[in-house]
N, C-alpha and C positions, 0 to 999 in steps of 0.2 A: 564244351570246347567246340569253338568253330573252324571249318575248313571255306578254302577259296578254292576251285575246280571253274578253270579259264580253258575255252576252246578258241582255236585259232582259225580265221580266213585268209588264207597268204597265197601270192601271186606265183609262183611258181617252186618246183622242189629243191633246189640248193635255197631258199628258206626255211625249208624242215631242217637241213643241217645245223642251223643258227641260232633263228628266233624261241624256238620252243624252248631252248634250253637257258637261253640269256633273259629270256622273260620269266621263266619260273624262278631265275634266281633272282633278278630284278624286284619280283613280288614277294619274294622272301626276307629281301629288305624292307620291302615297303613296310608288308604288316609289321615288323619289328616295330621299324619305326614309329609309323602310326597306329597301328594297330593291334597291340600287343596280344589283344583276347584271341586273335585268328592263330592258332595253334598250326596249323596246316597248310600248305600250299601243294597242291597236287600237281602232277604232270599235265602242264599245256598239252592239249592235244588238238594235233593239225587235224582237220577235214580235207583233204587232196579233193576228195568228187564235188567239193562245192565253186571253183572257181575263184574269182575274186572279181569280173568285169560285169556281172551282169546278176540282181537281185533275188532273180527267180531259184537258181539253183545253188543260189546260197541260203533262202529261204528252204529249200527244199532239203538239203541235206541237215538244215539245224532242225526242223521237223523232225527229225528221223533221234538226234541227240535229245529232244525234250524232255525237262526235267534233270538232265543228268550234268548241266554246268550251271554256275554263278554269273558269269560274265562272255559276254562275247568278244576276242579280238578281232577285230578286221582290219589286215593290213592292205598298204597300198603303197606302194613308191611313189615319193611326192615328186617326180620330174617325170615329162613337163610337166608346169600347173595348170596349164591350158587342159592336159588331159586328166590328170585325174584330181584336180576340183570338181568336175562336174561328177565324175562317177563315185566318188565320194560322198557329196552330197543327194545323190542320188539312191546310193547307200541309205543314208540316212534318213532322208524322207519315206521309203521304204518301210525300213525296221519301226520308225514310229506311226505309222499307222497299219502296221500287222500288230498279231496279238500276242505276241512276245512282251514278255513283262520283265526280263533281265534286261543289263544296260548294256549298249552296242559299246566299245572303245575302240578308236582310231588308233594303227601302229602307222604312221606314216613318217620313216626316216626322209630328211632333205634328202634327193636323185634319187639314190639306191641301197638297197639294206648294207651292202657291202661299206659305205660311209659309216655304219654303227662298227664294223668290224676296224678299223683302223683306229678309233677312237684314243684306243691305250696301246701306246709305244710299247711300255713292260708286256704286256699279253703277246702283242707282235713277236718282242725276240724269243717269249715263250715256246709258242707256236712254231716257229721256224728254226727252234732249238739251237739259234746263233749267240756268241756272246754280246754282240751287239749287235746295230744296224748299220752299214755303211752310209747308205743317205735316208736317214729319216725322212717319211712319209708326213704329212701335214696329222696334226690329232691334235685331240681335245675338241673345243669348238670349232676349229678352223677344217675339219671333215668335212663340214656342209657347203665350205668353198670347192670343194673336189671334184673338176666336172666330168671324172669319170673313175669314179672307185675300183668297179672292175678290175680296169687295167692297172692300177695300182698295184691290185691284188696279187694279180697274174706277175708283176714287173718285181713285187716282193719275191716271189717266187721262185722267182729264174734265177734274179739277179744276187740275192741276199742267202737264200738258202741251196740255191742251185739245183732245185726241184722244177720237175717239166709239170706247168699246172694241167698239159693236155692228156697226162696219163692218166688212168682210173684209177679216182680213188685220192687223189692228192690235194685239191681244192678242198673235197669234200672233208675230209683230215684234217686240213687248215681251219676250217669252218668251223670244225666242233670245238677245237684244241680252243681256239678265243672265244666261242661261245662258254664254254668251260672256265675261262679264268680273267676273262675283259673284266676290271674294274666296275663295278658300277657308279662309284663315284667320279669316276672319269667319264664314262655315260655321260651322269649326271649335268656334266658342263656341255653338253651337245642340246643346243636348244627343244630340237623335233623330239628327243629322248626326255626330257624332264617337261614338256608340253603332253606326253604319254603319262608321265609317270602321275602330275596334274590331275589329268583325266582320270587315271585311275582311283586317286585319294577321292575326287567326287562321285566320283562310281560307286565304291566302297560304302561309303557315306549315305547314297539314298539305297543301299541297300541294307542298312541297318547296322553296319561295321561301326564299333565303339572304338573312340580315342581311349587310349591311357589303360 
């Protein structure tokens, strides 16, 4: 029986809220799907002391994990792309000529991670424990037009569940509740999320993951 054990590089801590947990379930589809033999998908785990803008101390903290994961996530919010295409690729160039022999994969939602959190309508009213929405927020594919999710977020917040997103504790809440039950097939129609998930099946694949 094989297990999948993915650590995460993510840009700041209201993505621990998120990502850790929508990617482990994310990869619990995958291997289903593709991967049936992969019995296992273990808890993402963030690395907070590694950064995400600059090579060395995310080399440095994966140093510290060796041996103990499969795959490396490294996210990066893809707005602008003036800034982080370079530090991306910089990423990159990086990890492949260090001696790390797992495969680096890119999480890079279009703007802002918060674009993956809107994705699925149903999850939203979940999460904000309304019977519906008064004004539907943009989802599906059309998140990546969103030129500022954030404030979505927060405008959900106030406006739809009548929660102050500035008090402690209340984003963060919101954050998990849809990391916990977003669709992934709803994901799936978000381009930057099924261009991850891509990445992933080829990842999987030169690492010896069997189809079927």
């Amino acid at each position: 029986m094989r297990s999948l054990s993915c650590v995460l590089i993510r840009e700041g801590p209201s993505d621990d809220w998120f990502l850790p947990i929508l990617l482990r379930r994310a990869l619990e589809d995958l291997v289903i799907e593709s991967f049936p033999a992969c019995r296992e998908v273990q808890e993402v785990r963030s690395l907070p002391k590694a950064g995400n803008q600059s090579p060395e101390p995310v080399l440095a903290a994966l140093e510290q994990e060796r041996g103990t994961f499969d795959v490396v996530l490294y996210h990066h919010d893809g707005a602008p792309p003036a800034k982080s295409g370079p530090v991306l690729e910089r990423m990159r160039q990086t990890w492949r000529t260090s001696d790390f022999e797992e495969p680096l994969v890119a999480v890079v939602p279009m703007r802002e991670t918060e674009a993956w959190l809107l994705a699925d309508q149903a999850a939203l009213v979940r999460a904000l424990n309304v019977r519906k929405l008064g004004r539907a927020p943009v989802s599906g594919p059309e998140v990546e037009s969103c030129p500022d999710p954030k404030a979505v977020v927060e405008t959900l917040l106030r406006d739809e569940a009548g929660m102050n997103p500035k008090k402690n504790g209340v984003v963060r809440n919101f954050y998990v509740s849809v990391a916990e039950t977003a669709g992934i097939a709803e994901l799936r129609k978000v381009p930057a999320f099924q261009q991850w998930w891509n990445d992933m099946i080829e990842a999987l694949e030169g690492l010896g993951y069997q189809h079927g």
